[in-house]
Backbone bond lengths (Angstrom), bond angles and torsions (degrees), N, CA, C in turn:
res aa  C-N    CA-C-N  psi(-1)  N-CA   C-N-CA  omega(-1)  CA-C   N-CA-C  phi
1 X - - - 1.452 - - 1.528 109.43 -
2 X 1.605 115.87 133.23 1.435 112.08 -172.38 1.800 91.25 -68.52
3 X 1.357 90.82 -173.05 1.783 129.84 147.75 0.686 137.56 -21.32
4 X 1.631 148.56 142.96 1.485 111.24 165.49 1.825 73.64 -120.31
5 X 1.918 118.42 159.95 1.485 117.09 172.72 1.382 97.95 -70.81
6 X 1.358 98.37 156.90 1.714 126.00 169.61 1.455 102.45 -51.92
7 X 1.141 135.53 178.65 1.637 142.24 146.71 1.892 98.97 -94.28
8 X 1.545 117.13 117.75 1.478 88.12 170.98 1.522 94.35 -120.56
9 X 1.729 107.84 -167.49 1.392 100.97 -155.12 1.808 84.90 -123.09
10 X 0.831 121.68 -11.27 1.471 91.45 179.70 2.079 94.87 -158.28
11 X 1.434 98.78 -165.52 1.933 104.42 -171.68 1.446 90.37 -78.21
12 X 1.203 135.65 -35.46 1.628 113.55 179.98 1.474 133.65 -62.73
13 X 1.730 103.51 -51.48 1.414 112.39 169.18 1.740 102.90 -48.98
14 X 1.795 111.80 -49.98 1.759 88.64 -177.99 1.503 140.08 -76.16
15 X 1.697 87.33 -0.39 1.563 96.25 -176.04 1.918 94.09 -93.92
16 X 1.227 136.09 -11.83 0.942 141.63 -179.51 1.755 100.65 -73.27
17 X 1.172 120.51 -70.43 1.340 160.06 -174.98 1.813 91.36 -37.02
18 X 1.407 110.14 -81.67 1.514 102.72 175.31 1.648 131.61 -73.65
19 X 1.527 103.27 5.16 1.897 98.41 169.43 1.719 94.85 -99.06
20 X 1.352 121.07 7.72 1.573 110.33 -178.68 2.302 102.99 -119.89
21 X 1.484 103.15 -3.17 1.549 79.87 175.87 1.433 97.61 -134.34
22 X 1.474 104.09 173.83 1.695 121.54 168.96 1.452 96.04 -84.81
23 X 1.561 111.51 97.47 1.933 97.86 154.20 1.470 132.80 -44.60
24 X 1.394 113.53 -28.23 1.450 114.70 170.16 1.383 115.79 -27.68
25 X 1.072 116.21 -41.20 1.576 141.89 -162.31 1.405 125.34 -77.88
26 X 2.114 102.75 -6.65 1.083 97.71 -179.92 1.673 91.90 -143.41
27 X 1.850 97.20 -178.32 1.278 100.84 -173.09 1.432 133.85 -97.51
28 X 0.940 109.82 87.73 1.286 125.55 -175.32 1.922 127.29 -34.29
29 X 1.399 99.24 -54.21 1.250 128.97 -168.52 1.835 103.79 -31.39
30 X 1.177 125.04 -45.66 1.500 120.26 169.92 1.601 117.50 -48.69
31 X 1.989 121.06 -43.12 0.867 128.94 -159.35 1.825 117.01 -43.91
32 X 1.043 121.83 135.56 1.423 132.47 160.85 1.222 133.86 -110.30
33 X 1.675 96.13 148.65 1.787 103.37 179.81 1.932 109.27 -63.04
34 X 0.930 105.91 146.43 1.490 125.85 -172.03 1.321 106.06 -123.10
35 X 1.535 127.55 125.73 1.626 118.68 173.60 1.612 97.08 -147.30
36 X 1.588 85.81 104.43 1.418 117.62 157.67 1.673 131.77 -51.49
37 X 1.833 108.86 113.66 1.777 98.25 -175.63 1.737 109.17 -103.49
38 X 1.043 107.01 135.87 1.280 110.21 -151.86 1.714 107.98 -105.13
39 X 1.777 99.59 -43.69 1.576 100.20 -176.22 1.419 100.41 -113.33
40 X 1.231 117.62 163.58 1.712 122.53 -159.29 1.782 89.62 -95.53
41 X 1.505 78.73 161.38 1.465 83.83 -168.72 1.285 102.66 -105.79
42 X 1.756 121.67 97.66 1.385 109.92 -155.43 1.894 102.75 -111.74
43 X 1.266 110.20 17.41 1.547 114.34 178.15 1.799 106.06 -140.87
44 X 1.777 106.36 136.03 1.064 114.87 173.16 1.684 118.67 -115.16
45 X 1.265 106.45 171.97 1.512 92.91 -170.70 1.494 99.58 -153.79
46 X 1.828 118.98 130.46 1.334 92.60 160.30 1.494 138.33 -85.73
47 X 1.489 130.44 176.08 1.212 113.17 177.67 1.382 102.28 -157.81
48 X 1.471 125.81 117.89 1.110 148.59 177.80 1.808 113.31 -59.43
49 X 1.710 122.01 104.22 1.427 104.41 -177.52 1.684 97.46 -132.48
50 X 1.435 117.20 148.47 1.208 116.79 162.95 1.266 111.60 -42.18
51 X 1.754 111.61 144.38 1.743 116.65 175.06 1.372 99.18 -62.00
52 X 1.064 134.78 -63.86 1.850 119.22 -171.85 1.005 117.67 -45.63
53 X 1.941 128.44 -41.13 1.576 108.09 167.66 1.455 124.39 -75.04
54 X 1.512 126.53 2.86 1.319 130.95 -169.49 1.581 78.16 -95.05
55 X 1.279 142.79 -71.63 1.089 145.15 -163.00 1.689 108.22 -40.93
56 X 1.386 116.62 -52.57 1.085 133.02 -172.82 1.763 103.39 -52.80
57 X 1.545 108.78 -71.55 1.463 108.67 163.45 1.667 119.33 -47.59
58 X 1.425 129.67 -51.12 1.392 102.72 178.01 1.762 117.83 -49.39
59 X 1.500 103.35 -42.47 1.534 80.47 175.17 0.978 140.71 -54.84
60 X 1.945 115.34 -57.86 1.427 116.94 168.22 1.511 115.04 -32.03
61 X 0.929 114.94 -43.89 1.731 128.08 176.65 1.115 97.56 -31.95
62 X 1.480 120.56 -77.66 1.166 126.20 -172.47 1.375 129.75 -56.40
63 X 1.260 122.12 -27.82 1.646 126.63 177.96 1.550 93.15 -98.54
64 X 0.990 142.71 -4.74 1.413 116.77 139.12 1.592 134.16 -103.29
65 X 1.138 110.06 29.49 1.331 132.88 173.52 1.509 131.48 55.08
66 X 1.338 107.65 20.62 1.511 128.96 167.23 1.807 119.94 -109.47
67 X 1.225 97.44 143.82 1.084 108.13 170.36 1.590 114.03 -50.66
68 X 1.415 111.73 131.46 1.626 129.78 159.42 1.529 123.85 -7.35
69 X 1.485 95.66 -62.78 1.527 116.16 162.66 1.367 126.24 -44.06
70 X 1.108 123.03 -43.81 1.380 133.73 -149.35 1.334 100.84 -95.93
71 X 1.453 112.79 -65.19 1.673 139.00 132.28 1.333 97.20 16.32
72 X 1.387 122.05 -95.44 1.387 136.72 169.65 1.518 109.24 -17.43
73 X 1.528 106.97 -96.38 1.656 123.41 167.94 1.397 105.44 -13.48
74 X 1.721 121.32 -77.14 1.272 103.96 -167.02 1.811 117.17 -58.58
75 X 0.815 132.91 -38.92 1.290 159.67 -174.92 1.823 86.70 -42.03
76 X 1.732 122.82 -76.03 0.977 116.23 173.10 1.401 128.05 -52.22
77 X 1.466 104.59 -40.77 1.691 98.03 178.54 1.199 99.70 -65.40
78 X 1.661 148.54 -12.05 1.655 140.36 -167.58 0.979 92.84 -61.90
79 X 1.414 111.49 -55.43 1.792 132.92 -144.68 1.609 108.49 -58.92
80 X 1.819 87.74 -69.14 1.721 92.69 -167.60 1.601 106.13 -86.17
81 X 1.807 125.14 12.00 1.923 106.09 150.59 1.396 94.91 -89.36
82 X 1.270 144.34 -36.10 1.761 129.28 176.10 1.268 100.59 -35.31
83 X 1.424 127.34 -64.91 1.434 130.74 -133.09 2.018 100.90 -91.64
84 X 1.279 111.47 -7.96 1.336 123.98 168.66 1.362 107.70 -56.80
């Protein structure tokens, strides 16, 4: 039976924590994606969409566990770093 992770309390104990073990060793399977916002979001914009594709995006929204909004945002930032 793996591991279960420590509880730690701050970025040192975990940066301590993983230069001292083999993760192999533990259980991962709970772990989640994390997406960090970095620059403020200091401009809004409207944008006119058919109700079925607004509908369409609230869901995805929802099975990936972000807000609609954001949903959106990342979606554009996908687009235009691909197309870089």
């Amino acid at each position: 039976m793996k591991k279960q992770l420590p509880e730690l309390a701050n970025d040192k104990e975990a940066e301590d924590f993983l230069d001292s073990v083999d993760l192999t060793q533990y259980d991962l399977s709970k772990m989640q994606q994390v997406n960090f916002e970095f620059h403020p979001k200091d401009k809004s914009i409207t944008l006119r969409l058919p109700e079925s594709l607004l509908t369409t995006i609230k869901y995805q929204a929802v099975q990936s566990g972000i807000p609609y909004q954001r949903f959106i945002r990342q979606a554009l930032e996908n687009i235009v770093h691909c197309n870089k």
